[in-house]
Residue, then its C-alpha position, 0 to 999 in steps of 0.5 A: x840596582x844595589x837595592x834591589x839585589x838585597x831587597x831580593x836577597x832579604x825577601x830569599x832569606x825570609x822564604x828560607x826560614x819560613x820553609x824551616x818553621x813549616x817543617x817544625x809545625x807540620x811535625x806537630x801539628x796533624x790538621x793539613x789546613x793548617x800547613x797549606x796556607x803557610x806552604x803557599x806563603x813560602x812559595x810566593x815568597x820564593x818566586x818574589x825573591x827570584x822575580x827581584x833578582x830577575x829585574x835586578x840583573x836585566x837593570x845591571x844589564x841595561x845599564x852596562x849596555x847603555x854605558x857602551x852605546x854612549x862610549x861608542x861612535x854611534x851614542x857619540x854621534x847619537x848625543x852630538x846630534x841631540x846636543x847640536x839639534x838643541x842648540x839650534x832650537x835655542x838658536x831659532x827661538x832666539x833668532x825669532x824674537x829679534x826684529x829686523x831693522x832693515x824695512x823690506x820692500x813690501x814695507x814700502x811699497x805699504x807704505x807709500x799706499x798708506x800715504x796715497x791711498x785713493x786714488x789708485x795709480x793709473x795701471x800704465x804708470x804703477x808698474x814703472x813707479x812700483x819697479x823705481x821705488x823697488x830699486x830706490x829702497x834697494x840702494x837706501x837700505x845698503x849701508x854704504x849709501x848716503x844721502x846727497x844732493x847729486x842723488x835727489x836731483x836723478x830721484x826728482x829727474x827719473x820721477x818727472x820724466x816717468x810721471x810728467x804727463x800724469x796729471x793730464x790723463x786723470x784730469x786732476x790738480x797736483x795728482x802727481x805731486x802728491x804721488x811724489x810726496x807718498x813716495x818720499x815718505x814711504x822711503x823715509x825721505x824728506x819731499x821738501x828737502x830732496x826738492x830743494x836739493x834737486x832745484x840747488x844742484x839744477x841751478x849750479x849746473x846751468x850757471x857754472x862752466x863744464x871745466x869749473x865743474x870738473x875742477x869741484x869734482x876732482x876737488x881742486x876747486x870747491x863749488x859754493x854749495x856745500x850740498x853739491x860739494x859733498x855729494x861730489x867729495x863723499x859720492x867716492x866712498x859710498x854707494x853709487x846707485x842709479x839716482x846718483x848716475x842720472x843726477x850727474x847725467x842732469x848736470x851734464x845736459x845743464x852744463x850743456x855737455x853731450x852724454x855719451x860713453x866718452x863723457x861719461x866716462x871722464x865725468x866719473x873718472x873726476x869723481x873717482x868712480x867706477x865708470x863702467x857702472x855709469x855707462x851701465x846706467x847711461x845705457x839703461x837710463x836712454x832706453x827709459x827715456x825712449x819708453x817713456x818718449x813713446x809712452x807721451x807719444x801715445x798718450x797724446x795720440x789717444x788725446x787727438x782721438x778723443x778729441x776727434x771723437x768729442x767734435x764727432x759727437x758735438x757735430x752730430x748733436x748740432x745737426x740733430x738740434x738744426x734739423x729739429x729747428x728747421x721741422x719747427x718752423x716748417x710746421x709753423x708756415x703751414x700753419 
């Protein structure tokens, strides 16, 4: 602005004198074409100079105002929005680059299709199987959860009752089996160990007395698996998710123990838990063993069916045979 101001001062000055010198020379010199040119310089000089002060006082102006607007709330507030509208740019970018460690339940569910990828699950049974490895990754992925023996033998239970009669409706040989290997992995589970484990806590549960068990899970005792021992000492500090919850309903049934609120509710107080979370689960856990009885029920119904029809089609082919047979030797004799 400064500089402005004297380069307008400067030019003034430069149109002043030129006015005098005009003056002199048209005193002593008569020709007018000669005057007119130099009478047009100092005018536009004159006019530059004022144009230049002009600007120079709109930009002093200017400025004054904006200093104002910036000392005051609204530019307070305008320069916070602009300065907070920045930092979370920053922030989003930031947050963009990073990739989350936690698989989603899309990248299993994609997972396990990659591992079993044809052929397809049959329609009756993928609902089931995509809602249990859905609440399977839910508790996998929580920090609190730990892997135990008492958590595969309920995974390996709910799998066999919802998927013990597969293999007859598709007619093939392991079908099931290999679904259960895709669903392991697509969870990041060994199948070979949460087999073993599950067959290791079976056995312990039909060889060893109910009150010896509770004894293991109160901790006065310690059982002679270490895998069940663990899972019976660290179940308390960590996350206690329905697999666990029908894992211990399974030993209860091996131990010959009937599972109803009551037991239940002793059983998880020996293992320091909450009980009312059992008692949900054992509530849920009769509902799918009914779905899953009328299911078999179903599919054995449909099996009679088709094998009514079989005989139906069998018989009438056998009919139609004998009938040809006897107008061959008809013709024959009367030949």
């Amino acid at each position: 602005l400064k500089s402005v101001a004297i380069l307008a001062q400067v030019i003034l000055a430069q149109a002043t004198c030129s006015s005098a010198e005009t003056g002199l020379k048209a005193k002593a010199v008569v020709s007018v074409s000669h005057m007119t040119p130099m009478g047009g310089r100092t005018r536009s000089a004159r006019r530059c100079a004022w144009l230049f002060l002009g600007v120079a006082v709109l930009l002093s102006l200017a400025r004054e105002h904006s200093q104002a607007f910036a000392a005051g709330p609204v530019g307070t507030l305008f320069s916070q929005t602009r300065n907070a509208g920045l930092v979370a740019k920053q922030s989003g970018d930031v947050l963009s680059s990073m990739k989350n460690p936690v698989r989603t339940v899309s990248d299993t569910i994609s997972a396990f299709y990659k591992e079993y990828p044809q052929p397809p699950v049959l329609p009756m049974y993928r609902s089931f199987l995509v809602d249990f490895m859905t609440n399977t990754h839910l508790t996998i992925v929580d920090v609190r959860f730990k892997y135990d023996a008492v958590f595969a033998l309920g995974a390996v239970t709910y799998y066999n009752g919802l998927m013990g009669s597969y293999d007859k409706l598709t007619a093939g040989v392991g079908a099931s089996e290999k679904i259960f290997n895709a669903f392991c992995k697509a969870l990041d589970m060994d199948p070979a160990q949460v087999t073993a484990d599950a067959e290791a806590v079976r056995a312990y549960a039909k060889a060893t007395p109910p009150g010896t068990i509770l004894t293991h899970m109160e901790g006065t005792a310690a059982a002679p698996d270490k895998r069940i021992a663990d899972a019976f000492s660290g179940i308390g500090s960590s996350l206690y998710g329905t697999s666990f919850s029908i894992g211990l309903f399974t030993v209860m049934e091996g131990c010959g123990v009937a599972i109803n609120k009551e037991n239940v509710e002793e059983w998880t107080k020996a293992l320091k838990v909450t009980s009312s979370k059992a008692t949900g689960d054992l509530d849920t856990y009769k509902q799918n063993k009914n779905k899953l009885r009328m299911a078999e029920e179903m599919i054995r119904e449909i099996e009679i069916r088709e094998k009514k029809k079989l005989a139906e089609r069998l018989e009438t082919k056998a009919k139609a045979l004998a009938a040809k047979a006897a107008e061959k030797v008809a013709a024959a004799a009367a030949m």
